[in-house]
N, C-alpha and C positions, 0 to 999 in steps of 0.2 A: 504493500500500500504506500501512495505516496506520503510524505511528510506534512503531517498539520503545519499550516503558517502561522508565521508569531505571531502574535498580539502587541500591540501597544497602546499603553495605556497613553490618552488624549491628555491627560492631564499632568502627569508626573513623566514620562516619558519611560518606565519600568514594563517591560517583556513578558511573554507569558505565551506559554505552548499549547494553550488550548481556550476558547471563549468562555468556559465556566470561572476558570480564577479570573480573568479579567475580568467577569460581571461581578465572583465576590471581592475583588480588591475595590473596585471602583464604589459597592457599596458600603461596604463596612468601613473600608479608609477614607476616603475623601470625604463624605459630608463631615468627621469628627474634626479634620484634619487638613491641614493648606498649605501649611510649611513643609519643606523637606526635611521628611525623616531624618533619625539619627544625627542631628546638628546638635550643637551646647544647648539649642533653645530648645528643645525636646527632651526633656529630664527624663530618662528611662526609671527615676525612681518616682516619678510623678504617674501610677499604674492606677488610680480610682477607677475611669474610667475601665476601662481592659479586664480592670481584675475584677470589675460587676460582672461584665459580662460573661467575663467564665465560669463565674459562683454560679449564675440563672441558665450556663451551656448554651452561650453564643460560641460564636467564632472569634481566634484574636485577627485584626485585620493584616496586611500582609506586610506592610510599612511597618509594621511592628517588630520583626522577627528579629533583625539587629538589633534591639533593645532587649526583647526578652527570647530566645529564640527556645529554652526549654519548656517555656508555659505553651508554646503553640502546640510541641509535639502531646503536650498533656491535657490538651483542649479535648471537649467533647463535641464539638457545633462541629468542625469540617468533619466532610469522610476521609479516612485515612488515605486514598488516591491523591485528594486535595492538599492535605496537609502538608504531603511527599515531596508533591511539588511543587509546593509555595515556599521549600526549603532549598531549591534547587531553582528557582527563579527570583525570587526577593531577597537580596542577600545585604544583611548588613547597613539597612540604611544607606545607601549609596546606589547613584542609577545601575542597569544592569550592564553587564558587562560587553565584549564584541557577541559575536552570533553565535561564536565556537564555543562560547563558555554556557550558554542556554541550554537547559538538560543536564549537566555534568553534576557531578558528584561537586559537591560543598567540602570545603573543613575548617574548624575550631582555630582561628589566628586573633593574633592582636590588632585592634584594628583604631587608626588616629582618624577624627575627623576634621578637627580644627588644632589649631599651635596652643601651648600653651607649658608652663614651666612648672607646672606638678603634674607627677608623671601619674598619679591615682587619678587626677580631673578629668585628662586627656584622651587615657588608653584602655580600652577596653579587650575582655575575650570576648570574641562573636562571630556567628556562621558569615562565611564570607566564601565567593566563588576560588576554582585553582585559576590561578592564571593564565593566561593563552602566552604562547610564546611565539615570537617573528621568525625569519628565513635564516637569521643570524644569530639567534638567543638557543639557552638550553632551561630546558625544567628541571628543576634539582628540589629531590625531595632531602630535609632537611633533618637531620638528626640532632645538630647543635648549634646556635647561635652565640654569641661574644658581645658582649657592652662596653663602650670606650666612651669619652667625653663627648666626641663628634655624636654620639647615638642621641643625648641631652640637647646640644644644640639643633640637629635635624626637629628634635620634637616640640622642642621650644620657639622653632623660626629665629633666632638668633645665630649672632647678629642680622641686624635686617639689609645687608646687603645678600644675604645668602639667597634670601627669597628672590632677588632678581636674577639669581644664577639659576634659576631653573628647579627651583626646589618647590615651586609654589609660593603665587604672592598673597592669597588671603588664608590659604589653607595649603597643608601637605599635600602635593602628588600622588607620594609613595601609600600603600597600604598601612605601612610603619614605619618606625626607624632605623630599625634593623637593617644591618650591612652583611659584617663578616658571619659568615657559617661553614658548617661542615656536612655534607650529607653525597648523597648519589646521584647519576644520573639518572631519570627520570624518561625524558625524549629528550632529542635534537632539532632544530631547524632545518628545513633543506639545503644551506649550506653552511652545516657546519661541521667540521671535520675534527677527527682525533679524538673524541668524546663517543659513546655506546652508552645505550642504555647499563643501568648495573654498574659502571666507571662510580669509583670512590673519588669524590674531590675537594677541593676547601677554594675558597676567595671571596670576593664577594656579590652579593644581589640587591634585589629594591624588594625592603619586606622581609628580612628575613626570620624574622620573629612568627612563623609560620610553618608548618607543616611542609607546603609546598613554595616556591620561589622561582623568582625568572631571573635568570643572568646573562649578560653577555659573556659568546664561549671567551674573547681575550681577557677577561676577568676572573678568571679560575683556572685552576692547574691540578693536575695530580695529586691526592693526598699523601703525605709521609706515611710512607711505611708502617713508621715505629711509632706513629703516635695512635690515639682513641680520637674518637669523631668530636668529641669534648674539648680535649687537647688543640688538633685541629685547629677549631672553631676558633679559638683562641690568638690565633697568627695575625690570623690576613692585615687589618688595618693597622693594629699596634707596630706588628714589625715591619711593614714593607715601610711607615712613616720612618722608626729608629733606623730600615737598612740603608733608607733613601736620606738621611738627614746624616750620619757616618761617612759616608760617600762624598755627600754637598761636602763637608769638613776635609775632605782628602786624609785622613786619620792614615799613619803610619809608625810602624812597629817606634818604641821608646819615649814618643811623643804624652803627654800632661797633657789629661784629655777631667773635666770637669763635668758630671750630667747631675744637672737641676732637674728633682724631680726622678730620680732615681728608680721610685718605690712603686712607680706606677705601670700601665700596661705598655706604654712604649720605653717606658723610663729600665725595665727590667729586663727586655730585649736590646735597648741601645745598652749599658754595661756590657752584655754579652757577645753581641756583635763587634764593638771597640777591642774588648780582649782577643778575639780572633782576630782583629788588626794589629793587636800587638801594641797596643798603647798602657798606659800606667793610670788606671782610671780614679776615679775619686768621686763617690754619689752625695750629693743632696740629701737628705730625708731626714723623718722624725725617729726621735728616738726607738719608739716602738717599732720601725720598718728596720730600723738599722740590720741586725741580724740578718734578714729575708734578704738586704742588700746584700750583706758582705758573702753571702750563699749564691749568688749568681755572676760571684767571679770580681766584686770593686776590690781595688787595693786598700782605699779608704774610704771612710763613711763620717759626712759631717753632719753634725743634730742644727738644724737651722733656729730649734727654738735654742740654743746655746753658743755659736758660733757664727761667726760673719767668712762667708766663704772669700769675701772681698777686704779684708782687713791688711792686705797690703805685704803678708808674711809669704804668702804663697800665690805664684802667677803661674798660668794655663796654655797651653798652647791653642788648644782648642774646648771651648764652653759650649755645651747642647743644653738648649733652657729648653725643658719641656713644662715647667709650671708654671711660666706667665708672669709673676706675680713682679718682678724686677723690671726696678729699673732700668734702661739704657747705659746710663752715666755707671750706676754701681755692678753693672756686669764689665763692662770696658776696665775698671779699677783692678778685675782678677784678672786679666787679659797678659797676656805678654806683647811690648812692643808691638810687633806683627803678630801677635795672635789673632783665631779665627774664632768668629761669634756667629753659631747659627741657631734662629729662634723656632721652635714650634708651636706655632699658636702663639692665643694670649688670653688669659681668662679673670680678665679684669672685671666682668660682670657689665658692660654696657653695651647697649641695647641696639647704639649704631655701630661704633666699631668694633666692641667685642675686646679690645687690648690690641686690635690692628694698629692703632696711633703709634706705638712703638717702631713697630718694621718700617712704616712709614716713616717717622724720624731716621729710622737706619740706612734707609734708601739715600735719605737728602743729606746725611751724613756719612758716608761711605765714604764718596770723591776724595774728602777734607782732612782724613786721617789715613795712619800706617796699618791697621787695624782691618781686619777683613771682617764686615758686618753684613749679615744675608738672613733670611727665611725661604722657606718655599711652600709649596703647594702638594701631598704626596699623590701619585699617582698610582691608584691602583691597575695593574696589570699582569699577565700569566708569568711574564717572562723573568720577573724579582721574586713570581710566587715560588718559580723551581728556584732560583736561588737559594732564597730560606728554604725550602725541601731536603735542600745537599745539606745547609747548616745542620739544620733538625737531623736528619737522616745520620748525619755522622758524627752526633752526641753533641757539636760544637754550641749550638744552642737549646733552650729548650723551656717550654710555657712555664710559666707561675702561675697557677690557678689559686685564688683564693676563696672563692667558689661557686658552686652553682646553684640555680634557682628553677623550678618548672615552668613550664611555658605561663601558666597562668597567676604568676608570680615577677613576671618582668617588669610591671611596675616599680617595685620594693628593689631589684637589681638594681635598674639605672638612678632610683636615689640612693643606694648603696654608695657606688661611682659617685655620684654627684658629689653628695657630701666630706669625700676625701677619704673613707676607711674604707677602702679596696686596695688589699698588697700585692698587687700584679691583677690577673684579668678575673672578670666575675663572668662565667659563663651559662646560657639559657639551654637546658634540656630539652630536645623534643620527642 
């Protein structure tokens, strides 16, 4: 038999594979209801309505299921046909997806629909379609996912130039904020080559705080060996930043090499990475990190609430600031003559720049001194991901996990991270 044609609803513009849901969507949702679903202005704990009508065995209407998607299936008003598939076409408060995704199996992710900087406000578990993937992407089902500072600002719209970079200007793109993970091939693209379904890999996606995930194939690589899909998960953005930020520095073996911020998820891959270039490292961190530091290889460990890394006794060949919090003028103070200053980020807390004002003063003050002052941008790609592979693979590096959280616990992670008591990466189970 040929295929029933979709439906579209006149008014909201959400899909539907047969005229009976579209007659109950249209009646049950819309007269209650005019606003787009699932937005901040739609309190999924504001159920009066909804939850009468289930107590007297109406139907929940269809716009609802992102908000409540367990009370649907325990509804008594649709027939169990109906219900099926109003779980597999109303997904999540959000229109529906391209055509390929109409029909298909659902699953249980975290899902953002507006920015905002508490991660309980913002992010929800809720049924949500798998993703379709292009002629160049791969679908990767995901066993582990990784939280890093970048994951906080993605969810925060912070700084507000990021939103002009394609991140979305009033609301997230992405399904979440999730980046790095760890899981398998799933399918491929019609052209993408070197990946098979069943392929173990790690890098990154959009979303990956999810069961399933879309990646582009030069964004992922081979998984290590030696490592668990947790481990893994753990890599991609923290180290390829520390391998790509090492690198920027030209680090070579004997070289006084300084990492601010030691203690954290790039901060305990860049130690380690340094010492396979053979430098004489020296970490940042608080007292309580010290130990976890001098365990991934520093030669020394300064307590910042006790010591001025800039006090004029000790000078750096090279300084990797990955916490932000310094100034310009008191980093140049640890500096040697021609020593090299390369900044990661900046986590100043403002809203437009973010602690960019810094690199920007280092930009217009580079010319004017002996001093080699730089930042950059890291680039996620396959080709640094086998790199760290070989590291990982052949003991020279290898994760900090401090630990991990279930998928429906990712909020409580990334304010973990936020607040500064994560010693190395906080990892999401799937």
């Amino acid at each position: 038999m040929p295929a029933a044609p979709v439906r579209t609803c006149p008014l909201c513009g959400l899909r539907f594979s047969n005229l009976p849901l579209l007659e109950l969507h249209i009646r049950e949702d819309h007269p209650r209801r005019e606003r787009r679903p699932g937005r901040e202005d739609d309190n999924p704990a504001d159920t009066s309505d909804s939850a009468g009508k289930a107590g007297d065995g109406s139907s929940t209407g269809a716009a609802e299921l992102g908000q409540q998607p367990v009370r649907l299936a325990a509804g008594a008003g649709s027939p169990p046909d109906l219900r099926a598939e109003t779980m597999k076409t109303a997904i999540s408060g959000r229109p529906a997806g391209p055509p390929g995704t109409i029909g298909v199996e659902t699953m249980k992710a975290i899902v953002q629909d507006d920015y905002g900087t508490a991660a309980e406000d913002v992010l929800r578990l809720a049924e949500t379609a798998r993703p379709a993937i292009g002629d160049e992407e791969v679908l990767v089902r995901v066993r582990a996912a990784s939280v890093d500072r970048g994951t906080w600002h993605l969810m925060a719209g912070l700084a507000y130039p990021m939103r002009l970079a394609g991140f979305g200007f009033r609301a997230p793109k992405a399904l979440n904020p999730g980046r790095s993970f760890a899981g398998m091939v799933e399918s491929v693209g019609k052209q993408v080559t070197g990946f098979v379904p069943g392929d173990e890999v790690y890098g990154t996606c959009d979303g990956s705080f999810a069961p399933y995930a879309r990646a582009r194939a030069g964004r992922i690589a081979s998984k290590p060996g030696n490592l668990s899909f947790e481990q893994a998960a753990a890599v991609p953005v923290s180290a390829l930043t520390a391998l790509q930020a090492v690198r920027r520095a030209r680090v070579w073996a004997g070289q006084k090499m300084l990492i601010i911020g030691a203690s954290g998820g790039v901060g305990t891959f860049a130690v380690q990475i340094a010492k396979a270039f053979g430098a004489e490292v020296a970490g940042v961190c608080s007292a309580g990190k010290a130990d976890m530091v001098r365990s991934v290889g520093a030669d020394y460990v300064i307590d910042y609430t006790r010591e001025d890394f800039a006090d004029g006794e000790h000078r750096y060949d090279v300084i990797l600031d990955i916490g932000g919090g310094n100034g310009l003028s008191h980093l140049r103070r640890a500096l040697t003559p021609r020593g090299k200053l390369v900044m990661v980020g900046g986590e100043t807390g403002g809203r437009w720049l973010g602690g960019m004002d810094r690199q920007l003063r280092a930009h217009l003050l580079f010319p004017l001194v002996s001093q080699q002052l730089s930042t950059f941008i890291a680039s996620e790609n396959s080709a640094d991901l086998a790199i760290l592979r070989d590291l990982l693979e052949s003991g020279k590096i290898t994760p900090v996990i401090d630990r991990t959280y279930p998928l429906s616990q990712t909020p409580a992670a990334i304010r973990h991270v936020q607040e500064g008591r994560a010693r190395g990466k906080v990892v999401i189970t799937i």
